[in-house]
Every structure is written in C-alpha cells, then in structure tokens.
N, C-alpha and C positions, 0 to 999 in steps of 0.2 A: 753323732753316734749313728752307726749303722749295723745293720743287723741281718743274717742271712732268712729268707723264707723258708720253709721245708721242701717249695716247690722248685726254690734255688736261684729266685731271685733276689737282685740285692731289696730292699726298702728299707726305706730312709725313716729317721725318727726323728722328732724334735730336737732343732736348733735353737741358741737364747736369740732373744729377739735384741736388735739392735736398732739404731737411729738410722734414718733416713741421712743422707747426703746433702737434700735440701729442706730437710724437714718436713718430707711427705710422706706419706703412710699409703698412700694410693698414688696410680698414676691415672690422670682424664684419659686420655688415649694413649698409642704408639708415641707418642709427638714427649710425653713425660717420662723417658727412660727412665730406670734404676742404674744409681750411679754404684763402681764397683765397690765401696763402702756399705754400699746398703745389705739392714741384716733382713730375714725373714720376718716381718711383722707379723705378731698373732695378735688375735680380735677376740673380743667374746665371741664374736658368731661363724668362727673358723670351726670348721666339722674335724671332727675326731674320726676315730675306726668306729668306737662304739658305737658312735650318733647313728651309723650305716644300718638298714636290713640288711640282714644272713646273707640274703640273695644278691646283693649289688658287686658290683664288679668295680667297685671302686678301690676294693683292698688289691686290685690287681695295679701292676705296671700300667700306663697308658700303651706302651706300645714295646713290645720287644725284640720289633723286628729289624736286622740289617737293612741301613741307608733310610729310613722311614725321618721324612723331613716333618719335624713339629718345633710348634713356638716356642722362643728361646725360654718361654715360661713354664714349658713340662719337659724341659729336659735339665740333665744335674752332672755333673762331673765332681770327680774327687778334687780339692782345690790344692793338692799338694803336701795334704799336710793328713790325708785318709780319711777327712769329711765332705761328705756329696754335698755338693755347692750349689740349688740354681743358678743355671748357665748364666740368666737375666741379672745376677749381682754381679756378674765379674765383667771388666771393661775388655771389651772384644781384642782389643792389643794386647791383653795379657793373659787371657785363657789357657790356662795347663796343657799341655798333649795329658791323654790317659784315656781313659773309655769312656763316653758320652752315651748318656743309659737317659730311658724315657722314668720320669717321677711314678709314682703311686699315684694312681687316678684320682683317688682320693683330696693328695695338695693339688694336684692339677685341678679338682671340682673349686679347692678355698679359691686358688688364682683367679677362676674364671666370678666366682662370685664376689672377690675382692673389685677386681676390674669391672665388674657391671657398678658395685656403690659408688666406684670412684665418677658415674657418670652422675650420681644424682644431683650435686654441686657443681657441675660442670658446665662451662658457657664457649664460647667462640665468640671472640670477639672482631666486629670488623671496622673499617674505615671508609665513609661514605665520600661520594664525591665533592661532598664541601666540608670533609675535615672533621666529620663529629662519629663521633663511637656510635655503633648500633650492637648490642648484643644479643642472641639467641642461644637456645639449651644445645648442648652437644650433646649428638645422640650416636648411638651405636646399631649396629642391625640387629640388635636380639631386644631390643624395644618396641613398643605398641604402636611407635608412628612407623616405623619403616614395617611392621605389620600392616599397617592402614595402607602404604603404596605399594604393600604386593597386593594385596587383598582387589587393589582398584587396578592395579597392571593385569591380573589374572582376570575380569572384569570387563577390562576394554580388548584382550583377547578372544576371550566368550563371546562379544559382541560383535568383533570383527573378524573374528575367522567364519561366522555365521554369515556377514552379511557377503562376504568377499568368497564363500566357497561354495553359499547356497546349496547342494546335495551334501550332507557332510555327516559322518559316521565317526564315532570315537572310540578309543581305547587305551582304557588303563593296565597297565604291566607294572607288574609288582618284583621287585627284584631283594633277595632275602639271601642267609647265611646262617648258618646254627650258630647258637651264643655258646656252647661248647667245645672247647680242644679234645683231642685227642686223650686228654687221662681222662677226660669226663668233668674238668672244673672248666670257670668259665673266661672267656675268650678276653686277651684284653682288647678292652670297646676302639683304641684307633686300631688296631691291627686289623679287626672284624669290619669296621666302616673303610678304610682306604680297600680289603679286597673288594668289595662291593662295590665299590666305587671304580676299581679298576678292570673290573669284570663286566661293568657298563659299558665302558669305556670301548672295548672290545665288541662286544653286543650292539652297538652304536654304529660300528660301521656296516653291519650285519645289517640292521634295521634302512640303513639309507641303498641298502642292496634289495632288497625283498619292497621295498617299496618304491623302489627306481621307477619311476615315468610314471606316478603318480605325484600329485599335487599334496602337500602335506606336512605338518608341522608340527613340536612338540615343545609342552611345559613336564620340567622334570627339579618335584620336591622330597625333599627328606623326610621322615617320618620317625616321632619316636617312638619305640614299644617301651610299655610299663618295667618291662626289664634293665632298662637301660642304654639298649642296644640300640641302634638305626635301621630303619630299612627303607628304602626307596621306591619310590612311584614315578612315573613317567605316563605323562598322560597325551597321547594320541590323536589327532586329527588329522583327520585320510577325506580329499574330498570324492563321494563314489561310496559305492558298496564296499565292506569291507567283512571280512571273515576272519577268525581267532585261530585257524590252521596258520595264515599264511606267517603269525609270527612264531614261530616253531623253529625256524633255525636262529632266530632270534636268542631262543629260550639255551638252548642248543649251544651255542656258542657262549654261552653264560656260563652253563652249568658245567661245559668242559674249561671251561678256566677258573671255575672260581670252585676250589675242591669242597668247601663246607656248604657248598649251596643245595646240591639234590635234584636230581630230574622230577621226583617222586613230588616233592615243594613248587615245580616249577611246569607243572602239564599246564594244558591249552584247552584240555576239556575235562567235564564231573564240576562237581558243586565247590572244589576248592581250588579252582584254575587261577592261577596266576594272571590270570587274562579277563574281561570283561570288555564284552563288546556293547555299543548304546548307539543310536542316533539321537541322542537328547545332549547338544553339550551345556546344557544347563544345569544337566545334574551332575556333570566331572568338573565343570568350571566351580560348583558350589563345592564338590566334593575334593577338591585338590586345594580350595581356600583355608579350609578345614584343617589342613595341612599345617599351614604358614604355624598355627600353636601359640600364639604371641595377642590373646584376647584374653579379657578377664584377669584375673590374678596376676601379678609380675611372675616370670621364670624362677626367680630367684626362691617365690613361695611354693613351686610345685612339689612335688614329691623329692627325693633326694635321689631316683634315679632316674626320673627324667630330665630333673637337672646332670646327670655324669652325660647324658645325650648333649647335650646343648656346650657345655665344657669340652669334649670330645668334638666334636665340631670346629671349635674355637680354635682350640689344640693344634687342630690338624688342617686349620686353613680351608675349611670345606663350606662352600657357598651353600643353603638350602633350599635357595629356591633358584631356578635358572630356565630361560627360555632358546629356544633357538633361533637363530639367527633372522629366519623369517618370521618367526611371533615377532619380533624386537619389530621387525618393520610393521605388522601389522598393529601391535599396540600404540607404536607410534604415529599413524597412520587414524589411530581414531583418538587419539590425544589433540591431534593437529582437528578434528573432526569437530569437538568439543569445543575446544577456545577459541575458534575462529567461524564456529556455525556454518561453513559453508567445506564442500566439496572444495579439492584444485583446480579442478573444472572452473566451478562461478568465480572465480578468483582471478580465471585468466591466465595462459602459463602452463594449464595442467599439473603434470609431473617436477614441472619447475617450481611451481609455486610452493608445493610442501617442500621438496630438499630448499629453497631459501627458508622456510619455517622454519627445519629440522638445522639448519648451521647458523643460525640468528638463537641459536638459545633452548629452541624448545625440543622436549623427548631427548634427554641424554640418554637416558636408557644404561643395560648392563652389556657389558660384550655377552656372546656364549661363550661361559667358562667352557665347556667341552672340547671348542675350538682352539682357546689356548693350553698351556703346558700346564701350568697346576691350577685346581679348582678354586678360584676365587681371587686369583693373581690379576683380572682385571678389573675387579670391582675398587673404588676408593677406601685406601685405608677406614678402619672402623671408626666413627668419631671424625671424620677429617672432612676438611671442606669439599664441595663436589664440583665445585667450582665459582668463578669468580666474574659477577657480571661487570659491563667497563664502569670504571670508575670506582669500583669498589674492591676494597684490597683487604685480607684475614690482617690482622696485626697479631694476636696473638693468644693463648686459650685461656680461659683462666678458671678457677674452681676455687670453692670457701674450706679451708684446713684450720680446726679449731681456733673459728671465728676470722680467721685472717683469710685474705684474698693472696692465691696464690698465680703465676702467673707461667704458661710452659709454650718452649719455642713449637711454633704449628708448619718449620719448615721440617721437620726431619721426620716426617710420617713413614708409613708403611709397616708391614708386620717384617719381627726378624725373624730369621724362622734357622734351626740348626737340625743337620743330618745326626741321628745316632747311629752306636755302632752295632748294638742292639744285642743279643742272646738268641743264637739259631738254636732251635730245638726244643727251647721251654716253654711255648707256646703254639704246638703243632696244630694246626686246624681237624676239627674231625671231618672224616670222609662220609659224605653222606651219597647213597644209593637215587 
C-alpha cells in the first residue's frame, strides 16, 4: 500500500512479511544479498512512526533529491504492479524501469538496525596455512572495535604530527546546514548531509589554497546533533603560527555553495565562530576522538535520532572519519614506530626501511576518501576481510539463524548503491543570511 503525504511525497506503508529465499531474516554483510523472492521482514523491534519524537526527521524521505546515489536498501521502486518495492528484494536483471524514489527514513533507520543485529551472530571464517579453520567475529565500522582503531589512529596522529612539526598550531572548522526547508519542516537527513558534504568538498580545495606553502595536514569527522542531523569537523594542523582570518575564504566558499548554510553560522570571529584556534593538539586530538561516538552503549541503544544520524550515513555511503593523505603517512609512520621500537634510521636503510615495513603488511591504513570520487568508495566493504596474510585464505562467512549455522559467499562484497530519480522541489533548502 502506499499513500500520498500532504507534503506530496509518496510513503510507503506496510508490506506482509514474507520468507527469506534462503531462509535468512538478516544478512552478515554485503557478501549475504536478498534474493528477489525475499519479502520485507518485520521484527518486534522494527520502529514504527509512532515509536519516533515529534521532532525526528525520520517521518521524512531519506533523500528526495535528483541522481542522489544511496544503498540499494533505502531506495524503492513500484514493482510493476503499484507497490513500492525495496530496490534490495528485486534481482538486479529484473528491476522495473519507473521512478526510483528514496524510502521513509524511518524503514531506512529499521534497515540499518536490522543490518547492525545481523552482525552480532556473525563470524568470518578462514583457512590457515596447514588446512585448519580459524574463525573471528565480523565486524562492521559502526562497532566499538573499529571505534577502538580510530580512537588509537587519531592517537598516533596527535603524537606524530607533534613530534614531526614541533612549532604546531591547530584548527577546528566546523561546517553546518539548517535542518529546515524552505516551508519551515524539516530537511530530509541525506539531502542535508551529502550538501554538507559537497560544499566541503569545494571548501577543500579553497583551504589547500590559503594554506599553500605551508606544511599541514588534516583529520575530518562526522558529528551527530541530537536532532538527528550531521555536521562536520575538520580538524587542522598548520606547522607555524596560524590566525582564524586566514580561513575566511575557506568559510566563504562554503557558504556560497551550500545555500542552507549561512555566513551568519559561519564567521571566523565572536564567541560563536565556526573557527577555533589552539596550539595544544592534545586538546583537538581528545576533542575530535569524542567524535568517533561508538563508546559506551551500542548505537543501536542510543536515542532514536541519533540513530537516523548513523543510518543516514549508512545510507549514503558516507565514511565518518577520514584523514588526509599525509596523516595516513604520519599515523603510519608512528605505527611502524611502535612495533618495531626503533626509528628507519637504527634499522639501516632510512626511508627504505619503513616503505619495506609499510608493503610487508603493516599500516594498511584508509585512502583519503576526499581524494577519491565518492566518500567511502575506498575503504573495504563493511564486515569484509581487509585482507589476507600468505597463506591464509577467507573461505567463507558464517552467522547462527534460529540455532542453525548458516553460511554466505565472502567473494561478492562491496556496497550496491542505486541513483534515484528523486522529487525536485519538495524539499527546497532554506536560504539562510
């Protein structure tokens, strides 16, 4: 069934739930498709409309904008027959032509929380080099251990952008967007995080200008407001004196691209600057850890819109934490520092010594999403192996489904991800001064 909004978008209502294809009700990762048979499973602990606060933007679409690429899990197409379909039930060779609209954030929140339980049962299994099974928990990045290796990457950062720039001055820039459209309701949450994200983006090349022929490098994490909404930090190391003017056309090139943003939200000076300058990086290295949000309580128990934050994310393929190119060398660079106690110097070799460290295994490290085409397109599937030391081979993934061991191919990873056609106009950004 589906049913028009007053605001004029479609949303979807309750479909009967139907059997699995292989008799899963979850998938571990990427790697466990839904097969086009499969119906929508509901749970006891699928959220309703009502379960929501007034205030949450989950009653909204995820995204209503033309060409806005999200997981084939929040987006829906009519199947032919005038029912909105999760794109992810139908077999990609047979998918309908018709309009490809972004879900109710709302089933996009149950997907993502459906997909977090399917990891608690969840294993990877591999094959050593003498033939015997070794199994570990498959884990996803919105878990407490890949909390635990940003928290120690941001960490070994702190420590070596310190020890490697000796005069060094920091800066946090805070980059934000009204959670309201244009009628005065509120935005929906990917439409609001990919501008923000694209108005970075833009901003980014600005900031490698204005800080041309300085020495300098940056970690840039996601944030979520109690709203629901995202907003972004990007945190600064400039080595040298640094001043909170010189990021101004920084701000500047933000604020003229990204219409819901605001100059007004986005000054450089007064008690609410967008901008903070420190020469302590031990209080932005603590302060940007703070960030990562994956300590204490699982995600899954937090509020229910700070979970549409974390879902939204999911959604829309969006990395939360990411460094640049030269942290990646520097965190690697004091990784290599750690497990082998010596400088490349006492090693012999110098600069040769770590790059055979660094291609023998150690510091895989993430690309900078930035550098590539969409955010998070380099990091390894969620849940998927990171790689494979010699002699040892993935065989295959396996997770426990009412009591039985179930088992899913770990060659066909990656996230699918489908373009909508989206609704121009029902989601105007508001213009903010």
């Amino acid at each position: 069934m589906s049913t028009y909004h007053p605001e004029g978008h479609l949303r979807e209502t309750a479909k009967p739930s139907g059997d699995t294809a292989d008799g899963c009700s979850s998938r571990p990762s990427e790697n466990n498709r839904h097969g086009g048979s499969q119906g929508a499973l509901s749970t006891d602990s699928d959220l309703r409309p009502s379960d929501l606060p007034d205030d949450s933007p989950a009653l909204r679409p995820i995204s209503v904008e033309p060409g806005a690429s999200l997981r084939d899990e929040a987006v829906m197409v009519d199947d032919g027959d005038g029912e909105p379909m999760p794109v992810y039930q139908l077999p990609e060779d047979a998918r309908p032509e018709g309009e490809y609209r972004g879900r109710p954030t709302y089933r996009v929140l149950n997907e993502w929380r459906s997909w977090m339980r399917s990891y608690e049962s969840a294993h990877i299994e591999y094959e050593n080099p003498d033939g015997e099974t070794v199994r570990s928990r498959l884990e996803n990045s919105y878990q407490e251990g890949y909390a635990n290796r940003y928290y120690a990457r941001i960490k070994d950062f702190e420590r070596g952008v310190k020890r490697t720039y000796g005069d060094l001055t920091t800066g946090m820039l805070t980059f934000t967007a009204s959670t309201e459209n244009d009628d005065g309701g509120p935005r929906c949450p990917a439409d609001h995080m990919m501008e923000i994200r694209e108005g970075w983006r833009t901003a980014r090349k600005v900031l490698h200008k204005v800080l041309d022929g300085r020495t300098w490098q940056y970690v840039r994490i996601w944030e979520p407001h109690k709203s629901g909404y995202g907003h972004l930090h990007v945190g600064v190391f400039v080595q040298g004196e640094l001043e909170a003017d010189t990021f101004r056309p920084v701000f500047d090139s933000y604020t003229s691209n990204v219409t819901a943003a605001g100059s007004k939200a986005h000054r450089v000076e007064g008690d609410d600057a967008a901008i903070s300058i420190n020469d302590d990086v031990e209080n932005l290295g603590s302060y940007l850890s703070e960030y990562i949000g994956q300590y204490g309580e699982k995600l899954t128990e937090r509020s229910l819109n700070e979970q549409v934050f974390y879902a939204t994310t999911w959604a829309t393929n969006t990395r939360r934490v990411d460094f640049s190119n030269g942290a990646q060398e520097i965190i690697a660079f004091e990784e290599f520092r750690r497990e082998t106690g010596l400088n490349p110097s006492d090693r012999g070799g110098g600069r040769e010594a770590f790059e055979r460290w660094r291609s023998g295994g150690g510091s895989g490290g993430d690309a900078d999403g930035d550098s590539k085409g969409q955010e998070g397109a380099s990091r390894p599937s969620d849940g998927g192996p990171e790689g494979e030391a010699d002699g040892w081979a993935v065989s295959n993934l396996t997770y426990v489904q009412d009591g039985r061991r179930e088992k899913a191919d770990p060659s066909a990873g990656g996230v699918s991800m489908t373009q909508i056609d989206g609704r121009p106009g029902v989601d105007p950004p508001a213009r903010r001064n």
